[in-house]
Every structure is written in structure tokens, then in C-alpha cells.
N, C-alpha and C positions, 0 to 999 in steps of 0.2 A: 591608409594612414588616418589619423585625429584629424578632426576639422576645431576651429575656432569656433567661440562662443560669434554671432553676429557680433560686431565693433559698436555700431551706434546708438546704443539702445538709450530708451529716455533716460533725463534728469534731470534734477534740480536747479537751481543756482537760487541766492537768497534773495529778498525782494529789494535789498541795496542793488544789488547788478543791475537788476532788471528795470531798475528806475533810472539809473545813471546809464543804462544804456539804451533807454528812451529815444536820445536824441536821433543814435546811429540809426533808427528805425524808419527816420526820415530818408536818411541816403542811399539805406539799401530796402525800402518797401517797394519794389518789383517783384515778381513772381520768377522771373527767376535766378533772384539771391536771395527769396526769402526763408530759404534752409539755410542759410548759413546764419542771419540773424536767431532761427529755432535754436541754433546749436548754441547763441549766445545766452540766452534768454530762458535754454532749459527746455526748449520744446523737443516733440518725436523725433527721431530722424530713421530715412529709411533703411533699410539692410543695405550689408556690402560684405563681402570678401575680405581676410585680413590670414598674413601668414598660417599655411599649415607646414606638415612636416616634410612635404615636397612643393609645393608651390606658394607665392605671394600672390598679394593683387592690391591695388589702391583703395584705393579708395572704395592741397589739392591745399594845398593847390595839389589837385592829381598829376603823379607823374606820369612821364610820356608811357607809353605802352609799348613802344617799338620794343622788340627785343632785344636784352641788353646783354654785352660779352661776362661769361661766367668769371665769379670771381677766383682767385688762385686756391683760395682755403677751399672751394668743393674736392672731396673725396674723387679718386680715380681708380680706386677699388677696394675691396675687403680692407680692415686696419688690424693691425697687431696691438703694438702699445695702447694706443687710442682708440678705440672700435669706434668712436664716431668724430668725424673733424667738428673744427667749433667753429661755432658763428663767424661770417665774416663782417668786418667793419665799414656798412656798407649804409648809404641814408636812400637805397633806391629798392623798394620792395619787389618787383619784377629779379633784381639780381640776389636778393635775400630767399625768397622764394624756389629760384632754380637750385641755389648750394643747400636749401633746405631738405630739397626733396631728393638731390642725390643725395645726401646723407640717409635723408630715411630709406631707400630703398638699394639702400648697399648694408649689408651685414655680414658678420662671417662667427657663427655657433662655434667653430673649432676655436675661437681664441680669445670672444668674449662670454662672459656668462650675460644671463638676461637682467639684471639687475646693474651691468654696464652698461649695455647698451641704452636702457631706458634713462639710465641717470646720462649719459651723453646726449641724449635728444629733448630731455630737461632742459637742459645747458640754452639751448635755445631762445626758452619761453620768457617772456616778457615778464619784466619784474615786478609788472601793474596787477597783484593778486586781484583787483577788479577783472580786468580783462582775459587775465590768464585761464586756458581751460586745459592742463594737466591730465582731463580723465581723457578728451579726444584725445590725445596723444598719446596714450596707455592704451588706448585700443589699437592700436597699429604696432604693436610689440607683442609678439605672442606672450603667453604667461609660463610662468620660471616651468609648468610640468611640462609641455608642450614644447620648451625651449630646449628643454635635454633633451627631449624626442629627437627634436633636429640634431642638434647637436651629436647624440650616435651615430648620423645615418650620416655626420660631415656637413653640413647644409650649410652654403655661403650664397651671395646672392652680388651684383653688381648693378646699380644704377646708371642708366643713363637720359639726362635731361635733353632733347631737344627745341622743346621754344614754351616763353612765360607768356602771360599775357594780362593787363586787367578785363575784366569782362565787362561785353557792351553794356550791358544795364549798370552794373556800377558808375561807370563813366557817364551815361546819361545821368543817372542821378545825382552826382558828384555834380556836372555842369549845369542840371536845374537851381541846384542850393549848394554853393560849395562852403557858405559858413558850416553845414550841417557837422563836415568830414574833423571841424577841430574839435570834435567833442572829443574824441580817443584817436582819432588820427590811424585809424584802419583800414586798411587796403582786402579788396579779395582778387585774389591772382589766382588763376589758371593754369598747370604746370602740365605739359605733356612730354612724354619720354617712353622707357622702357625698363627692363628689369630680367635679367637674366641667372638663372639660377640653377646653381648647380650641388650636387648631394654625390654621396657614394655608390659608384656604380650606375648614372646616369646623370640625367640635365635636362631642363629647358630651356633653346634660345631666347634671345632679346623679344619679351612681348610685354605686348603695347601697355602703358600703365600713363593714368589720367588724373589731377588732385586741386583740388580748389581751398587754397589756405587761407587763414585771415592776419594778416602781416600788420603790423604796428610799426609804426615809422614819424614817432616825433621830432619835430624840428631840433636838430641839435644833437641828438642820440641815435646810434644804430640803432638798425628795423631789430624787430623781434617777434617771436613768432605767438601771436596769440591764441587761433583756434583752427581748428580741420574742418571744413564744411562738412554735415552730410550726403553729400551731392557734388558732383562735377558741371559749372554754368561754365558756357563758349563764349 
């Protein structure tokens, strides 16, 4: 079967972003969330895995990290009408983040085209075209040829989230300087789960899938999703 172009490849961003997002540079300059700042700022990021025509793969004041109860708008399998549920109304990025990631890793080729499903996990992205990164997210959507591919062969897939988390070095740094985090008010979460996928004439079981998002969460406003790290941090 077709393999995907690699998802993460370098890029741009103008040098307005990369000044205005200066600040976040403070909160997440550890090593290891410093891929996810690259992703904001336009730097490399490394390879990864991204739908082909039989299998997926992932990759992704601070709130508490304990694991929070899923909200009711996550997806519980393939959609018909709606091939991706929409954001929940939710001001806690740990619970944005799980209904996030089962969405993206539920789809079903037999009932949407690729051009819905991508415009449905748009739907998401945070309205701050500063922070917003549209192309990470377009990598995790195979492209319209590739999409029929699957699509012939029946290809649906089902997410399942198991536990969010913020990761340690965010939280350390968040608690060294927590003025830093109201520059954009960005969380990076941790999402681990599964993904099980199934095609014509065969399947693969629930395997293991990992994703480290960058979730926006201003006071006053539902979370939203602004970027895909390139990298999974514990």
C-alpha cells in the first residue's frame, strides 16, 4: 500500500509570531518541550508516521493535571452525518485535549471525504491566527489521493483515549515563572490511547498511539487547539 509523505516537515511562520511568541519561550525552554516551541516558531521537526491505506499512527495558573472525566461531545466511534464531533465547551485543556485526540484518531473513509474530515478538525483550531498552526493539523489527514485509496479498500478507524496529562517540565516551568504562561495562555498535554482500525477484508487491533498537543485555554473562553508538537514529552 502508499505510505504518507513524512507529517513534520520544516516551516515557516512570519517573524510577527516568532516575536510575539517570545515570551512562551520562557515557559517551555526545557529540553524536553523544546519541539514543541520549534513547531511554533517554525523550526525542524523530526519524522513520524501519519495515515496510510491500511494503518495510522500518531504522532499529541496551570491546571491540575490529574486526569479529568471525558467530556460527552468526544466521539465513540466512526460518524456519519458529522465525520468529526466538535469541540467541547470546556476551560480545562487536559479534558480539550482527550475529546481532541479521540476525534482525530476516529475516522471512517466510507462516509466522509477528505476535505470533511479536515474542515471538521479545523473546527478546533483556535481563532488566534497568531497561535494557530493549521499546517500541523493537515499533516495528520492523509491527502484527498491517498484518501480515496483508503476509501476503496473501506478504511475506518476508532479512537480510544486512555489518560492526558501536562508534562513534567511544562509544569516545572510554569511554577518557576507562572507570569510567563499569560502571554497566549498555552498548555502542552500528553495524550495516550489507542487506535484501531479496520479496512476491507481485514484489521488491526487497538494499538498503542501517543500525542503531545499545544491547547490554548484563555480565561473566560473554551480551550482550543493551537498546535501538534513534533515529538511526544512524559
Amino acid at each position: 500500500m502508499p505510505t504518507l509523505p513524512e507529517p513534520f516537515k520544516p516551516g515557516g511562520q512570519s517573524l510577527m509570531v516568532r516575536r510575539v511568541l517570545f515570551g512562551l519561550m520562557a515557559v517551555v525552554a526545557v529540553a524536553l518541550v523544546a519541539g514543541l516551541i520549534a513547531r511554533f516558531t517554525g523550526g525542524g521537526h523530526p519524522s513520524q508516521a501519519t495515515p496510510s491505506a491500511t494503518s495510522t499512527a500518531t504522532t499529541a495558573s496551570a491546571p491540575s493535571s490529574t486526569p479529568a472525566a471525558e467530556p460527552s461531545t468526544a466521539p465513540t466511534g466512526p460518524a456519519t452525518t458529522h465525520p468529526v464531533a466538535p469541540p467541547p465547551h470546556t476551560h480545562d485543556p487536559v479534558v480539550f485535549a482527550k475529546a481532541f485526540t479521540q476525534a482525530l484518531w476516529t475516522y471512517d473513509t466510507r462516509t466522509a471525504s477528505q476535505s470533511q474530515q479536515l474542515a471538521g478538525l479545523r473546527a478546533w483550531l483556535t481563532s488566534e491566527s497568531t497561535y494557530a498552526d493549521p499546517a500541523a493539523l493537515a499533516s495528520q489527514v492523509p491527502d484527498p489521493t491517498l484518501w480515496d485509496r483508503m476509501r476503496s479498500n473501506g478504511q475506518f478507524a476508532t479512537g480510544r483515549v486512555t489518560e492526558a496529562h501536562l508534562p513534567a517540565a511544562f509544569n516545572q516551568a510554569v511554577a518557576a515563572d507562572p507570569t510567563k504562561l499569560t502571554v497566549a495562555y498555552v498548555y502542552a498535554v500528553t495524550v495516550t490511547g489507542s487506535q484501531s482500525i479496520t479496512w476491507t477484508g481485514g484489521g488491526r487491533g487497538d494499538e498503542q498511539r501517543a500525542i503531545t498537543l499545544a491547547v490554548q485555554c484563555r480565561p473566560g473562553h473554551d480551550c482550543a487547539l493551537a498546535s501538534i508538537a513534533p515529538t511526544v514529552y512524559p
